[in-house]
Structures are given as C-alpha cells and as structure tokens.
C-alpha positions as CSV (number, residue, x, y, z in Angstrom):
1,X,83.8,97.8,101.8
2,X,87.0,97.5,99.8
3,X,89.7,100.2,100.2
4,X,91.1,102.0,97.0
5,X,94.2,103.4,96.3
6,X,94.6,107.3,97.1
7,X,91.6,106.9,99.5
8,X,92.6,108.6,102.9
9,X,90.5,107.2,106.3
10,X,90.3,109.0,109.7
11,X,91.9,112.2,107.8
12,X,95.2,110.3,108.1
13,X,95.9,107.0,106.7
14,X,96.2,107.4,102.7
15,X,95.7,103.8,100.9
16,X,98.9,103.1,98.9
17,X,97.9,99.4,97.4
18,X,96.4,96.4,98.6
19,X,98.6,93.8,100.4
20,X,96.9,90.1,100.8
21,X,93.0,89.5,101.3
22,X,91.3,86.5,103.4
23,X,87.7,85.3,104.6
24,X,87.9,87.8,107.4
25,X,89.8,91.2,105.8
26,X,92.3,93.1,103.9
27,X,95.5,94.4,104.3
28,X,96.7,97.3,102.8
29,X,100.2,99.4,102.6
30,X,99.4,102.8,103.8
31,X,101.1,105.7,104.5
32,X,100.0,107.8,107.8
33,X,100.5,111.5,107.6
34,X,100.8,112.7,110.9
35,X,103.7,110.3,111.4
36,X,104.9,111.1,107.1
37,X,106.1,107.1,107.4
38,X,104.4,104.3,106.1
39,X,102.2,101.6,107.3
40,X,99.5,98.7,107.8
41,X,95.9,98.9,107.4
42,X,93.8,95.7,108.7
43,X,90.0,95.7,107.1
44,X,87.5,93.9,108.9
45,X,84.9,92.2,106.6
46,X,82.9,91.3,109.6
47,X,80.2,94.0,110.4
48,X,77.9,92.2,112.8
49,X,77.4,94.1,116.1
50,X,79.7,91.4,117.8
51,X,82.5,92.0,115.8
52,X,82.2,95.8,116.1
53,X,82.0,95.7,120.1
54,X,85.2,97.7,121.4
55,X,86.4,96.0,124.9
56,X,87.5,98.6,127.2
57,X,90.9,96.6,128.2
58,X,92.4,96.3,124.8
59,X,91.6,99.8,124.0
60,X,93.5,100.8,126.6
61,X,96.4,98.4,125.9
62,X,95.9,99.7,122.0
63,X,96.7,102.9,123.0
64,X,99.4,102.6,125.0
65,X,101.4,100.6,122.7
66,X,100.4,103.2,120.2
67,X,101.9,106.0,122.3
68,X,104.9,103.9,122.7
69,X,105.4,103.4,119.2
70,X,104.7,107.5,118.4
71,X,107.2,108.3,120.7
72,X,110.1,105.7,119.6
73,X,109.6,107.0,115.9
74,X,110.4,110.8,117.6
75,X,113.5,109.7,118.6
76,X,116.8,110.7,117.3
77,X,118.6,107.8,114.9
78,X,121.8,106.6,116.6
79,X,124.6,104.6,115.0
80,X,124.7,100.9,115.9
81,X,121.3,101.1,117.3
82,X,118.4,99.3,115.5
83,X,115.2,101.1,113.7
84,X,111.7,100.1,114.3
85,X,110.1,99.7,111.0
C-alpha cells in the first residue's frame, strides 16, 4: 500500500508528502488533526501475520508515551523553556 498526499488514515492523520522509503516502509510528513500540529507516519511494507502481531507490553508503553506527549503539547509556552517538536 503506498500512501498519497491528501489521503487521511484513522479519521486523523492527513498525508502531507512522502519523506524517505526503504526495504521495510515509508515515511511520510503528516499533519494530525486532533492535535492541528504536524507529524510522522511510519508504513510497514511487511504484512505477514508475524509482523502484524501487536505485543501487549509495548502497547502499553506506546500509549503511555503517547499520553505523555498529548499532554506536553497542552501545555502553556513559557519563555526560556524548550518546545517539543
């Protein structure tokens, strides 16, 4: 599957142009819509079973670093302190 431009996934991340390509994926710039910033989009070219098999523990860890990440972007901007980007 190749991503295009303008194509949206998951009702959220909208495609804005391909970044670099390998055996294994594609990167893509992206812009996520619930968060209005942009982003990174990793495509997996592999689609055997093996490679699709989700492991519990880094889920979890997935989505707590996502949570952390949604919440730091919430915060208020301060002088003199640095910006996640």
């Amino acid at each position: 599957m190749t991503l295009s431009p303008g194509q949206t996934l998951d009702n959220r991340y909208r495609v804005v142009q391909l970044l670099g390509q390998g055996g294994f994926g594609a990167v893509y710039r992206a812009w996520d819509t619930n968060l209005n910033g942009p982003c990174a989009v990793k495509e997996n070219f592999d689609t055997s079973p093996a490679a699709q098999k989700v492991n519990p523990a880094v889920s979890a860890g997935v989505s707590a670093a996502l949570e952390k990440a949604m919440r730091i972007s919430r915060a208020e901007r301060y002088e003199g302190v640095a910006e996640f980007l």
